[in-house]
N, C-alpha and C positions, 0 to 999 in steps of 0.2 A: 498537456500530458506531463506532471510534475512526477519523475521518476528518478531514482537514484540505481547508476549505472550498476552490473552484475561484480558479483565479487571474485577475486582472484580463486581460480581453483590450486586445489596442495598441490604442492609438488617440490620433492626431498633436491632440486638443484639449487645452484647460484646462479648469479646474473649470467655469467661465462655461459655455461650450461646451460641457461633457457636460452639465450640468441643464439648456439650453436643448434639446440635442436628443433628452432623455430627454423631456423635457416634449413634445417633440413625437411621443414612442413609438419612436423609432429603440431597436431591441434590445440591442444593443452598448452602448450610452449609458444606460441604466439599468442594463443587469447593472453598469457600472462602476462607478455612481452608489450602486449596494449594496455595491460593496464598500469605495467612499469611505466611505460609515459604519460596513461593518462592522470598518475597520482605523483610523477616524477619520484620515484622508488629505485633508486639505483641510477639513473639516468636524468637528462635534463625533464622535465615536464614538455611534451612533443604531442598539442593533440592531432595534428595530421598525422605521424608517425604510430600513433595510438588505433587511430581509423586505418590506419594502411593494416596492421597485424589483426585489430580485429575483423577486416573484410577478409582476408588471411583464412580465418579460423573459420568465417561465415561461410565462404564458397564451402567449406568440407564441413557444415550442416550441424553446427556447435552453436547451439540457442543463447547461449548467455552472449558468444557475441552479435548471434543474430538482432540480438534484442541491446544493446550498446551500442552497433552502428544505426539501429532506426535512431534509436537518442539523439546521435549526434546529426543526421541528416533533421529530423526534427528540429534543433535547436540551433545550427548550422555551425558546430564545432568543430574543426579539422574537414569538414568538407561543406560543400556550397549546400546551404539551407532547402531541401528538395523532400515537399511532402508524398509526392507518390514515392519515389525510396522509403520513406520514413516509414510509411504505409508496407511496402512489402517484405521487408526485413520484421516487420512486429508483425507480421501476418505468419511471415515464415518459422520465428520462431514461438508463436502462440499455436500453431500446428502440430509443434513439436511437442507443446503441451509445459513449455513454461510458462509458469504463474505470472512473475511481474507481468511479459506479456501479456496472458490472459485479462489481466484484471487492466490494464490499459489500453489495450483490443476493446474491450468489454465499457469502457469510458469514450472512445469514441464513439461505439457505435449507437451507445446511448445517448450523446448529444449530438450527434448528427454532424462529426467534426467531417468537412468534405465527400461524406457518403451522405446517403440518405438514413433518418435513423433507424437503426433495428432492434427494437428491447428484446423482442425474445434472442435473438443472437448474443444480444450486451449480456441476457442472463446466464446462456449457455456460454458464455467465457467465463463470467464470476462462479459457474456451479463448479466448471473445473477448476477455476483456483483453489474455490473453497476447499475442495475436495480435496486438496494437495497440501490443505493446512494455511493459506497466504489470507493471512487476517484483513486486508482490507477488500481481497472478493468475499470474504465470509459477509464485511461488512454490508459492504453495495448488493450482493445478493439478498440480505436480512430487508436492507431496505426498499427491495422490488418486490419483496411479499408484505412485507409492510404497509406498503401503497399499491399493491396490485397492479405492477407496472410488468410488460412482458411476461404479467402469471397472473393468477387468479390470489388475490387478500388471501394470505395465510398468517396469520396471527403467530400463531404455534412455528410454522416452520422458522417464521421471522424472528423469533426467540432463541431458536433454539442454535442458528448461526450468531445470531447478536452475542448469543452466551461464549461461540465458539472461539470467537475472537476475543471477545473479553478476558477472558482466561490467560489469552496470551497478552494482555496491558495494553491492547487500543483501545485506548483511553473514552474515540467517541461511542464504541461499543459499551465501554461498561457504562456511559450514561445512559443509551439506550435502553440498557436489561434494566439498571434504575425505573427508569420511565414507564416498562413495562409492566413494573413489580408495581410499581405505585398507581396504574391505572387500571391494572388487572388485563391488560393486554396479553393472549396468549397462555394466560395462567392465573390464580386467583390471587387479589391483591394480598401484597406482605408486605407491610412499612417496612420491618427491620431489613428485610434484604433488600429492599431500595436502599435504606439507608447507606448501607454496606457498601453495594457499586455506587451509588454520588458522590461517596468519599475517594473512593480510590481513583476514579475520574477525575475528581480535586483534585486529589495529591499528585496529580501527573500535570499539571495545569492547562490544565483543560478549563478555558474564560466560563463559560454554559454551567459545567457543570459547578464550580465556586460558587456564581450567582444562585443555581437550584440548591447548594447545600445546603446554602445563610438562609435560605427560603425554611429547609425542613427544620433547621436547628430555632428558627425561631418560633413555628408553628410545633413543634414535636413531633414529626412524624415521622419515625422511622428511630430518630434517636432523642433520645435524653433533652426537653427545649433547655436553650443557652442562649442568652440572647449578648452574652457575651462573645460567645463562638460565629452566633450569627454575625454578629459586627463586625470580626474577624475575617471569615470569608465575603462577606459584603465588599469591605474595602480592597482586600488582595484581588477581586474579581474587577473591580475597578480599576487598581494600577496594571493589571497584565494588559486589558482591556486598552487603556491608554500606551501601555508601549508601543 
């Protein structure tokens, strides 16, 4: 479950002022005061101390930390490594209807991490992220219709999340809508707008999509043949490739 912990919510105090009103249980003011130790932001770097404010913020039903101490029980940071906690805290707070949850609710259930697997469940976590905007359930959902996995092959539906996140620069989305455009998946084939999304996927270095650009740049399709250009991304697909 490769996730990157909830971010600090506003709040107009200083340090003083969040430990005194964490101290007095305001929710906001400990989840903050956990991430003041878990990014050591005013204070030493404390990840026990980090899990204590976010368990803190959890009991009184605040998803970002809910979803921050499954992290940590997950990965066994500031508290002993314990996959049913990890499990019920990302339960709890994907109920609540956060996305990062959702869409890593929605990854286990899909690979059958210590449950048994359940795609149409895996899809109904990615349809509410999607829904909330969280570009990598738009992705995983694009890709269950895709492949007909916990739904029926939808071409079209598959496009039209693939798109939804591409907009917002997931990069593997915008090769997908490429892929799409160039094989008429979901829509009728357009070089140029393939074109268009394999670059931008390029340009974000994305290894796949450098290799399929030096592919179209050398054949033309979609943009102007270079076989210069192809060379170009040929090789830079190479060295990322080898980092």
């Amino acid at each position: 479950m490769g996730a990157q912990p909830a971010n600090i919510r506003k709040m107009d105090h200083n340090l003083d002022g969040i430990l005194h009103m964490a101290a007095e249980g305001h929710t906001a003011a400990q989840y903050n005061l956990g991430i003041c130790y878990l990014l050591g932001e005013g204070v030493n770097k404390d990840m026990v101390k980090a899990m204590q404010w976010f368990r803190k913020a959890a009991d009184q039903g605040l998803p970002e930390a809910q979803y921050n101490i499954a992290l940590g029980y997950r990965r066994g940071e500031g508290v002993e490594r314990d996959h049913a906690e990890a499990l019920h805290w990302l339960q709890a707070a994907a109920d609540a209807g956060y996305p990062d949850a959702l869409v890593n609710l929605g990854i286990l259930l899909q690979e059958g991490d210590s449950l048994m697997a359940d795609m149409k469940a895996a899809r109904d976590c990615y349809q509410q992220a999607a829904e909330a905007g969280h570009p990598v359930g738009q992705y995983n959902l694009a890709l269950m219709f895709l492949e007909g996995a916990g739904a029926t092959q939808d071409l079209k539906k598959a496009l039209i999340w693939f798109l939804a996140a591409a907009r917002q620069e997931h990069a593997p989305s915008q090769e997908a809508v490429a892929i799409a455009y160039l094989k008429g998946e979901g829509t009728t084939v357009d070089l140029e707008e393939a074109g268009v999304w394999m670059e931008r996927a390029a340009l974000q270095g994305l290894v796949s999509a450098q290799h399929n650009l030096a592919v179209l740049y050398a054949t033309g399709q979609g943009v102007d043949q270079n076989m210069e250009e192809a060379e170009r991304w040929k090789e830079l697909s190479k060295r990322r490739d080898a980092a």
